[in-house]
ROGULO-703328 format. One record per residue (C-alpha): residue in one letter; x, y, z. Coordinates in steps of 0.02 Angstrom, whole numbers. Layout:
ROGULO-703328
res = A&east = X&north = Y&up = Z
...
//
This chain:
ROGULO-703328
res = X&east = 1194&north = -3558&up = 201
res = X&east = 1191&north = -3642&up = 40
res = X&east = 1350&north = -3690&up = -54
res = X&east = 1310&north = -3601&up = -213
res = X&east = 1459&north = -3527&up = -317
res = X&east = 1474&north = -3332&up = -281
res = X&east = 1592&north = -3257&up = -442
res = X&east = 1698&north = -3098&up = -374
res = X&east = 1825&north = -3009&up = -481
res = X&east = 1957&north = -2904&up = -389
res = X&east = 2149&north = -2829&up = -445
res = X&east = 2240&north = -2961&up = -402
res = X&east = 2156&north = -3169&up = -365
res = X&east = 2216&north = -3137&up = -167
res = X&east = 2114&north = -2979&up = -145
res = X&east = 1999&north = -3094&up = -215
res = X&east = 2020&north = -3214&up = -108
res = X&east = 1999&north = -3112&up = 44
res = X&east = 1852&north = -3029&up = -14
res = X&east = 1760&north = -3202&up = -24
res = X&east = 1812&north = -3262&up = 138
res = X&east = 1744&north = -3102&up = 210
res = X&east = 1560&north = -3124&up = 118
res = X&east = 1544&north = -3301&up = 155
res = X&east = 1588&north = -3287&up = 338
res = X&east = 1756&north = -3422&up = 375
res = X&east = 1926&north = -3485&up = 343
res = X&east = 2024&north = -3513&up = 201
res = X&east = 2039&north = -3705&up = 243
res = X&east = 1828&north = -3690&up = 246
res = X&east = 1799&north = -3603&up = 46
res = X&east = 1828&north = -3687&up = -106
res = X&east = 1904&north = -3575&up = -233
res = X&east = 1919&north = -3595&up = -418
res = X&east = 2003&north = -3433&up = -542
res = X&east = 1923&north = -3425&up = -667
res = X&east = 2026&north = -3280&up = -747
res = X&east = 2191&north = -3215&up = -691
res = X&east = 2240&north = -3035&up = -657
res = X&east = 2328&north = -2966&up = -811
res = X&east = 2435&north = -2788&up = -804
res = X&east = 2441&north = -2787&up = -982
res = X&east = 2562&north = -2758&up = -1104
res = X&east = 2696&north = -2624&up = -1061
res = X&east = 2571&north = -2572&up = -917
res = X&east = 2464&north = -2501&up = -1068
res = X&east = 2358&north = -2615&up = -1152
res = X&east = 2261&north = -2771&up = -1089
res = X&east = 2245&north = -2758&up = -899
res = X&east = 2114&north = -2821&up = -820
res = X&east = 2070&north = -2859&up = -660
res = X&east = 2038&north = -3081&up = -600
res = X&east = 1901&north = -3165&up = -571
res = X&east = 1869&north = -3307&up = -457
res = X&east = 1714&north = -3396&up = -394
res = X&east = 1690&north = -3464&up = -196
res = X&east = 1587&north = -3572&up = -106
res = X&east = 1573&north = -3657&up = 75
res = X&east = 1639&north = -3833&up = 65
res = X&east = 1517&north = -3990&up = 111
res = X&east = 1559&north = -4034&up = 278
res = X&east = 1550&north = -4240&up = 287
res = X&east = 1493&north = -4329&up = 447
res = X&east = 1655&north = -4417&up = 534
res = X&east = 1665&north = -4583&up = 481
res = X&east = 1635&north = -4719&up = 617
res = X&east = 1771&north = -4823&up = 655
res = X&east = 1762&north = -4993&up = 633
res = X&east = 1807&north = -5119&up = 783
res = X&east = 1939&north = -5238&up = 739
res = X&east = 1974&north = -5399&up = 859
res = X&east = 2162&north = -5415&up = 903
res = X&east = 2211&north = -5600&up = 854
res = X&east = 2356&north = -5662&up = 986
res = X&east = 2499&north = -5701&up = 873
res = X&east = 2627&north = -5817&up = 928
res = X&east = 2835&north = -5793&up = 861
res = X&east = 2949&north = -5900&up = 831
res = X&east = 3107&north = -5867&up = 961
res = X&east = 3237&north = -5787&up = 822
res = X&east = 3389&north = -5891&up = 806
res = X&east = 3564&north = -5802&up = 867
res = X&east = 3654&north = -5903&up = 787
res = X&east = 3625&north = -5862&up = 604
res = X&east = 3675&north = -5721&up = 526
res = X&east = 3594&north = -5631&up = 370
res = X&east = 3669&north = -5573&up = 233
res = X&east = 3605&north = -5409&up = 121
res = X&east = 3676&north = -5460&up = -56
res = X&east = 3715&north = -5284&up = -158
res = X&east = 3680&north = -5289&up = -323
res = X&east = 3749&north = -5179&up = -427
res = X&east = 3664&north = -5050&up = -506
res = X&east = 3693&north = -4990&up = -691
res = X&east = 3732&north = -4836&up = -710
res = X&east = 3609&north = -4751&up = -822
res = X&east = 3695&north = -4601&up = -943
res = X&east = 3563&north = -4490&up = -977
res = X&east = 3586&north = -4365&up = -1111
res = X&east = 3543&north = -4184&up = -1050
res = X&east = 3434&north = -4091&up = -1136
res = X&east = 3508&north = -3899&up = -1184
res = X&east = 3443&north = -3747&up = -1074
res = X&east = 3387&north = -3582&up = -1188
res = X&east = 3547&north = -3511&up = -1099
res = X&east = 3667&north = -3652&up = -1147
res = X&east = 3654&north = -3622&up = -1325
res = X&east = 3805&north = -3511&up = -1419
res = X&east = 3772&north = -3342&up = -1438
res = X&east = 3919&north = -3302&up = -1525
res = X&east = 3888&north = -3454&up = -1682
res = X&east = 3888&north = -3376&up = -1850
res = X&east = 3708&north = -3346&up = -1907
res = X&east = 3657&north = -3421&up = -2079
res = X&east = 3577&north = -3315&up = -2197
res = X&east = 3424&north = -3370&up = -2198
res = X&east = 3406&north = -3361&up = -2030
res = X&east = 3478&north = -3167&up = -2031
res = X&east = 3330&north = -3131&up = -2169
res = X&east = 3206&north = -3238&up = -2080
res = X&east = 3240&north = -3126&up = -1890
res = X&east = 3247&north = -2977&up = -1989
res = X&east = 3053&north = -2999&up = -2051
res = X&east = 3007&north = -3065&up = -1882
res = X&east = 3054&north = -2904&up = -1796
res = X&east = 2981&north = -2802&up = -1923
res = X&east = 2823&north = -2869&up = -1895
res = X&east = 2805&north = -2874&up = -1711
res = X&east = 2854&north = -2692&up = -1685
res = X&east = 2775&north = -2644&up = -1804
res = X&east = 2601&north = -2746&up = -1725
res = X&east = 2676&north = -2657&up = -1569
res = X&east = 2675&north = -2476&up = -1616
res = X&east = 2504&north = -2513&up = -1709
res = X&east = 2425&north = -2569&up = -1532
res = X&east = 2515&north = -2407&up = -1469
res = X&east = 2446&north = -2291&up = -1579
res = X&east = 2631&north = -2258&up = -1612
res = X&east = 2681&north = -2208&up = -1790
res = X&east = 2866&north = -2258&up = -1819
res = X&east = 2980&north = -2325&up = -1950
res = X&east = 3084&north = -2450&up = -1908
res = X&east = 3245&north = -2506&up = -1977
res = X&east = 3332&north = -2650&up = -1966
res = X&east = 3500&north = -2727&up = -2009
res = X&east = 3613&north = -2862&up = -1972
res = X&east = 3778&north = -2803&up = -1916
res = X&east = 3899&north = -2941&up = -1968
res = X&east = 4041&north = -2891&up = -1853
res = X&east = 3966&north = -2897&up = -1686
res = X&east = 3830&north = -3032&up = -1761
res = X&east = 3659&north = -2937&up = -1681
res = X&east = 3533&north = -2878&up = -1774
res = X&east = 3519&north = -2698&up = -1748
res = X&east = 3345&north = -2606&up = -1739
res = X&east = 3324&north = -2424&up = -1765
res = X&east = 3173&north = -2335&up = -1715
res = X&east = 3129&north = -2158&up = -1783
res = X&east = 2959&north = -2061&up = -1755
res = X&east = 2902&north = -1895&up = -1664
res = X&east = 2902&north = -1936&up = -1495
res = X&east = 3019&north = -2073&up = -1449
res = X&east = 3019&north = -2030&up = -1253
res = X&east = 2851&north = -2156&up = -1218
res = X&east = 2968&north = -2299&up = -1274
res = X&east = 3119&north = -2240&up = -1223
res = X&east = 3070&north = -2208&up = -1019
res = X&east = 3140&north = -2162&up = -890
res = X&east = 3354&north = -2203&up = -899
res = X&east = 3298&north = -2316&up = -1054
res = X&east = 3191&north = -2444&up = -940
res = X&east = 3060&north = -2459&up = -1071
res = X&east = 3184&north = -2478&up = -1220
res = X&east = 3291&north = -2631&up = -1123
res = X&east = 3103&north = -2698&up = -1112
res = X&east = 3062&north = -2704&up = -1277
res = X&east = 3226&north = -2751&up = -1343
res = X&east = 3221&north = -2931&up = -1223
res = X&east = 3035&north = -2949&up = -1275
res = X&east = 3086&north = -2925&up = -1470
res = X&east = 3233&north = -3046&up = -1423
res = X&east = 3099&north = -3178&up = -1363
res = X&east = 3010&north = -3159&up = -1502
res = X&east = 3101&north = -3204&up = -1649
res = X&east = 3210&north = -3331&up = -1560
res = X&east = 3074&north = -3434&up = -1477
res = X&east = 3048&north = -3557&up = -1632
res = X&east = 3223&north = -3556&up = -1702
res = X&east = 3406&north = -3655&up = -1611
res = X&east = 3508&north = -3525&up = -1694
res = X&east = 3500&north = -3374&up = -1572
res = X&east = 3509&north = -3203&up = -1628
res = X&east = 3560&north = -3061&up = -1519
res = X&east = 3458&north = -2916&up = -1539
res = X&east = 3501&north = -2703&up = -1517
res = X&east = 3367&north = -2586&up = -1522
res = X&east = 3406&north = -2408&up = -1517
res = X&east = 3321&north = -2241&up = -1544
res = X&east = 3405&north = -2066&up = -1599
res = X&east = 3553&north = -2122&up = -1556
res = X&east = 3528&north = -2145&up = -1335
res = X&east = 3630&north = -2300&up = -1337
res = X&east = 3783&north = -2194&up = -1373
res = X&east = 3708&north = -2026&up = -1290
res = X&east = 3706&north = -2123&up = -1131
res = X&east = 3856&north = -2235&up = -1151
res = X&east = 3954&north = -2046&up = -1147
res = X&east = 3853&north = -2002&up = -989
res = X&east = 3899&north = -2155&up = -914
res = X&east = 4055&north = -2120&up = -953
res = X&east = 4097&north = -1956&up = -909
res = X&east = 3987&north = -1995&up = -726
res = X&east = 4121&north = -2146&up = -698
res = X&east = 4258&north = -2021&up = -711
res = X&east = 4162&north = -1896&up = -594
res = X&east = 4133&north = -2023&up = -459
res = X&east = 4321&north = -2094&up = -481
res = X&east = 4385&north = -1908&up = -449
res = X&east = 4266&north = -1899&up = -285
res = X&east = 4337&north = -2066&up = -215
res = X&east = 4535&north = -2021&up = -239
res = X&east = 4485&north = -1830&up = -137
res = X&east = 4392&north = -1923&up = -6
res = X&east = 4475&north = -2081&up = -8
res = X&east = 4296&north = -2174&up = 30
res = X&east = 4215&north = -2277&up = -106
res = X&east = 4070&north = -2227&up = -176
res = X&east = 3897&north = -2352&up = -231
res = X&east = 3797&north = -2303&up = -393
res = X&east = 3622&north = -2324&up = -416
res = X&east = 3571&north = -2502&up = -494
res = X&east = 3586&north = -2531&up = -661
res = X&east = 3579&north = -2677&up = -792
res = X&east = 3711&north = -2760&up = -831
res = X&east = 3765&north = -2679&up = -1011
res = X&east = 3771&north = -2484&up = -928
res = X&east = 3865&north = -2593&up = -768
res = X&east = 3991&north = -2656&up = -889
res = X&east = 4018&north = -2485&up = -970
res = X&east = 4077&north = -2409&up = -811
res = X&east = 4192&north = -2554&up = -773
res = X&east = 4246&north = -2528&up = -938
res = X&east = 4295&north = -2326&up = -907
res = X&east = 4370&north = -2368&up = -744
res = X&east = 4476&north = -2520&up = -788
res = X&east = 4624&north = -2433&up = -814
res = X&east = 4622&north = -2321&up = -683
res = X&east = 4791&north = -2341&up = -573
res = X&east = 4694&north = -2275&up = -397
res = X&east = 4523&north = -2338&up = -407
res = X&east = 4433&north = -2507&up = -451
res = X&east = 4252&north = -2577&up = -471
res = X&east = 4163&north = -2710&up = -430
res = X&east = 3978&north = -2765&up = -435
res = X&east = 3861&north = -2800&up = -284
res = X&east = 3689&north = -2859&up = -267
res = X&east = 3584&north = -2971&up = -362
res = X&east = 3474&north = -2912&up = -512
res = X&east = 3382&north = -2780&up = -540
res = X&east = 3453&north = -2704&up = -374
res = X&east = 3634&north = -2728&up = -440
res = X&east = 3747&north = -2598&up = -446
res = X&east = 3955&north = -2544&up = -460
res = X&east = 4039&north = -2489&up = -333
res = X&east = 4206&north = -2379&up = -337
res = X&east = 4319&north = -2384&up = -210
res = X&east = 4514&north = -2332&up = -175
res = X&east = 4627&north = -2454&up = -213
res = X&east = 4736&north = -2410&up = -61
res = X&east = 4635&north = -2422&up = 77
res = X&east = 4632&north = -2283&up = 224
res = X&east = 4597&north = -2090&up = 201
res = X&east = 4710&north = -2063&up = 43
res = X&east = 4706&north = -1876&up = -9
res = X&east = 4569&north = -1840&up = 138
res = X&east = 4721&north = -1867&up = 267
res = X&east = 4853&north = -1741&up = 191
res = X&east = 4740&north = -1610&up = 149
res = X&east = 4805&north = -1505&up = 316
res = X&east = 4995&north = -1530&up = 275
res = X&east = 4950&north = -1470&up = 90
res = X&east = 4861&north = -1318&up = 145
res = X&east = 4700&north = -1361&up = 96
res = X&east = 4528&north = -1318&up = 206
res = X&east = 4510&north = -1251&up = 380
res = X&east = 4659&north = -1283&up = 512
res = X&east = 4614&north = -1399&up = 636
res = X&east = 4499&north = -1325&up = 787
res = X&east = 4617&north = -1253&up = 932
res = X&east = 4747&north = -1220&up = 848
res = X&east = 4804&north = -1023&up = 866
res = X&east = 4983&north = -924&up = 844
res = X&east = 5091&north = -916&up = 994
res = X&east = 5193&north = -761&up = 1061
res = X&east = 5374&north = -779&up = 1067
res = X&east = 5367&north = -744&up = 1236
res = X&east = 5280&north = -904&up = 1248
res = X&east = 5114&north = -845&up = 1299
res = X&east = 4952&north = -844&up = 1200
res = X&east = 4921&north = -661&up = 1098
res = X&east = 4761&north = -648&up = 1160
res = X&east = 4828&north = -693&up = 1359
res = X&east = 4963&north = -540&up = 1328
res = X&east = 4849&north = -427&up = 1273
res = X&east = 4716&north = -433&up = 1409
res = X&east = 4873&north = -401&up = 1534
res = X&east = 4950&north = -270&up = 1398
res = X&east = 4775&north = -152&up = 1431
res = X&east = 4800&north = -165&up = 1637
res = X&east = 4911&north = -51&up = 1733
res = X&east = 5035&north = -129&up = 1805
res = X&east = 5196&north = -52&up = 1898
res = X&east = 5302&north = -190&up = 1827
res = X&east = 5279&north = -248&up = 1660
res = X&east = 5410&north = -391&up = 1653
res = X&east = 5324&north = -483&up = 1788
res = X&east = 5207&north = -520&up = 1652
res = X&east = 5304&north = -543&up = 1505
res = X&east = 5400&north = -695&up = 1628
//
């Protein structure tokens, strides 16, 4: 077979992959591969995808070198002397202080923001979401101001139908919101936090979030078993610690790493709790077995079968 370049596009470059291993015939270690495009999903899963591209062929196979045959000279050592001992000098080495350079996530989020800056961030994010909803098809109006007291800019989104970009439990709004953030702080050292919100669902589902914390709080002090929520990022994870933090018989804590982390509520007294006194309160079906006696000592049930016999002497059964 000859080793001419065979171009194969497929979803993803190992599908690829896979598919030219099965035309040419062999093993990975066997193909040369070169991707020429990358697989793209596209932007918000919308706009963009397409699928990679990579080219194949079978590599040249060299003849084994022959190997060359070398003479082995005798050499002859000098006997090593017992006597003498060697010394390793250590010199010392100087230390080298080496300024690190400052990560993205090292740098203060909570520094003032000049002016400039605010006006500069404001125009940025006008601009890309507005480029965004054009790409959408989207008409919107968005609004934006700083808000001085929590230093964020804060991005308000009105049109028709705001559920495309809202999603499912806000997914697709916490998207754009971090990809807005990149946007207008990826040239700048003065970092600007960024809220975007639309008819109001930040607060709608802070009060959800809310009310289910106190739901799920009242479930764990009746059961006395704590109780995992479903994962969630880390601003709806702090509003639930937030709602719970003063409860006196419950407490919270995260588990899990990202975006599988969630809260967990549990009893702060460990055991049963309220599960284990609901029979002394009254509460619920008696325990199985448990039946009214006769005075006479006897089950009701085991007098009455006896009661409906004839019997000459009745106080042999009552003893």
């Amino acid at each position: 077979m000859s080793n001419e370049w065979i171009e194969i596009s497929a979803k993803t470059v190992d599908d690829a992959i896979t598919e030219g291993l099965i035309r040419l015939g062999t093993t990975r270690n066997k193909m040369d591969v070169e991707v020429l495009e990358k697989e793209s999903s596209g932007f918000l899963g919308f706009f963009g995808r397409h699928d990679a591209k990579i080219r194949v062929r079978l590599k040249e196979v060299k003849p084994a070198p022959v190997p060359e045959k070398k003479t082995v000279k005798e050499e002859k050592y000098a006997p090593a002397k017992s006597n003498v001992e060697t010394k390793t000098e250590e010199k010392p080495v100087a230390d080298i202080q080496r300024k690190p350079k400052k990560k993205c996530d090292e740098i203060e989020k909570n520094e003032p923001v000049s002016a400039d800056r605010q006006e500069k961030a404001k125009a940025d994010a006008v601009k890309f979401l507005t480029d965004v909803f054009k790409a959408m098809k989207l008409e919107a109006v968005v609004n934006v101001e700083f808000d001085a007291a929590e230093n964020e800019l804060s991005i308000d989104v009105k049109a028709e139908d705001m559920g495309v970009l809202i999603g499912k439990r806000g997914q697709t709004l916490d998207s754009l919101q971090y990809i807005v953030s990149l946007a207008i702080n990826k040239d700048s050292n003065e970092y600007v936090k960024v809220k975007l919100d639309s008819e109001n669902y930040r607060l709608r589902r802070k009060e959800t979030l809310e009310n289910l914390a106190r739901n799920i709080a009242s479930k764990v002090k009746r059961t006395g078993r704590q109780v995992s929520l479903e994962p969630m990022n880390s601003f709806e994870r702090r509003i639930i610690h937030s709602a719970l933090q003063g409860d006196p018989n419950c407490e919270t804590f995260s588990e899990g790493n990202d975006p599988y982390r969630k809260v967990v509520v549990k009893p702060k007294n460990e055991g049963r709790g309220y599960y284990n006194n609901r029979y002394n309160k009254g509460y619920g079906k008696k325990p199985y077995g448990r039946k009214p006696y006769h005075k006479n000592g006897y089950h009701k049930d085991y007098t009455k079968k006896y009661e409906r016999e004839d019997y000459a002497d009745k106080a042999d059964v009552e003893e």
